[in-house]
C-alpha positions, 0 to 999 in steps of 0.5 A: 155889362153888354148894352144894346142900341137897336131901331124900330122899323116899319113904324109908319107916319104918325097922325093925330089920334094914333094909338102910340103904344100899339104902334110901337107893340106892333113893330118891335119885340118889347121886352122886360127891362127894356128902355123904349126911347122915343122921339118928341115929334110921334108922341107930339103927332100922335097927341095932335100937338100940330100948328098950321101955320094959316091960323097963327096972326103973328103978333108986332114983335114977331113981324119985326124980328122975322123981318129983320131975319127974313123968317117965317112970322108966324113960326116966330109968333108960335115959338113966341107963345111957347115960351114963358120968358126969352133968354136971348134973341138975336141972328134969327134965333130964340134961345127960350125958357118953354112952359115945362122948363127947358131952356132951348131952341125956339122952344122946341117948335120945329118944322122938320120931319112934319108933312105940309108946307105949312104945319109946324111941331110942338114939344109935348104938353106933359112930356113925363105924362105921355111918357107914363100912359105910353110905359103903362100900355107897353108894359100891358102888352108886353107883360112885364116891366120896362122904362120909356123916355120921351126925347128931343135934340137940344143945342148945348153952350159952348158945344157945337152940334146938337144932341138927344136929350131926355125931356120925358122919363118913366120907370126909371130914375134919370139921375145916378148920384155917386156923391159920397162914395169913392174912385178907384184911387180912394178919393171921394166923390163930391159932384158926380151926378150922371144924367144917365137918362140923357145919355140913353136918349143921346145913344138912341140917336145914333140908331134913330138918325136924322133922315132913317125915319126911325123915331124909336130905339130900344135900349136892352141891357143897362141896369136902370135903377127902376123908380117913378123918375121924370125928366123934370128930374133934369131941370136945373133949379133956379136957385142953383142956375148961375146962368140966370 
């Protein structure tokens, strides 16, 4: 098995209302089988998912924490109302559970690789929604079948650095079980459940960079089990949370 990482070029910036799919058909030779990985931040654009930061009337928690941390109230006010319960608070930084939920950053609200001073990025309402329509309009256009995965970069505990993660899955199952059957030496496997979509949506990162403004990558020749997955899929239970 040879799999392939290449980047999409030439896909411009990103505006409200833009039709996602057909930038992405224009840009890259869209193949059957293929795995489009895309970044949160485009499908967020293009969904209109922008906040100007002139609007927001930061609230007293978010006045206070921003003071003592010298940040932007009103981007705290946002990740505040993005967030559905706090996990922790302390040293400027909002760990939170969002509303889909993912436990991370400041609720994946993010200023970066977005034009204006003053306008911040949201995560995706539905990101496995947006995942479906986009994998539904590219596999029109290019005539056969293929999986998309909607991405973000996600702190892990105790790791240092961040890393892409699937929080979008469509055509795919996001989750290899190998529980059950054996390792080479004949020992049973117990535990073993890849996450195969996140290391997908991680491998993608390195074609896609930081600064290379490249939001898209295509994943070509990995054997994905073809299914109705969902980055939900990715949660970890409440009940099987020790960290809760």
């Amino acid at each position: 098995m040879a799999v392939r990482v290449l980047p999409v070029e030439g896909i411009p910036e990103v505006r409200p209302g833009d039709d996602l799919a057909a930038l992405v058909a224009e840009a890259a030779d869209v193949r059957a089988d293929d795995i489009v990985v895309v970044t949160h931040k485009i499908v967020s654009k293009a969904e209109g998912r922008l906040v100007d930061l002139r609007t927001v009337e930061p609230s007293a928690l978010a006045k206070a924490f921003a003071a003592r941390y010298r940040k932007d109230p009103r981007q705290i006010e946002v990740v505040l109302r993005e967030s559905r319960r706090i996990v922790r608070m302390d040293r400027g930084l909002i760990i939170s559970e969002t509303h889909h939920g993912f436990v991370c950053a400041n609720a994946g609200v993010d200023a970066s690789n977005v034009p204006g001073d003053e306008v911040v990025c949201l995560l995706p309402v539905d990101p496995d929604a947006s995942s479906a329509r986009l994998r539904e309009r590219l596999a029109q256009r290019a005539g056969s079948d293929l999986a998309v995965i909607v991405s973000d970069s996600f702190g892990r505990p105790w790791r240092d650095g961040i890393t892409n993660v699937a929080i979008g899955v469509a055509g795919m199952r996001p989750l290899v079980d190998y529980r059950g059957e054996t390792d080479p030496h004949g020992f049973p496997l117990e535990a073993s459940v890849l996450a195969v979509a996140d290391e997908l949506a991680a491998a993608a990162e390195l074609v896609m960079g930081k600064t290379a403004g490249i939001p898209i990558a295509i994943v070509r020749g990995y054997p994905y089990e073809r299914a109705a997955g969902t980055g939900r899929a990715l949660i970890m239970p409440p009940e099987r949370d020790l960290f809760r």
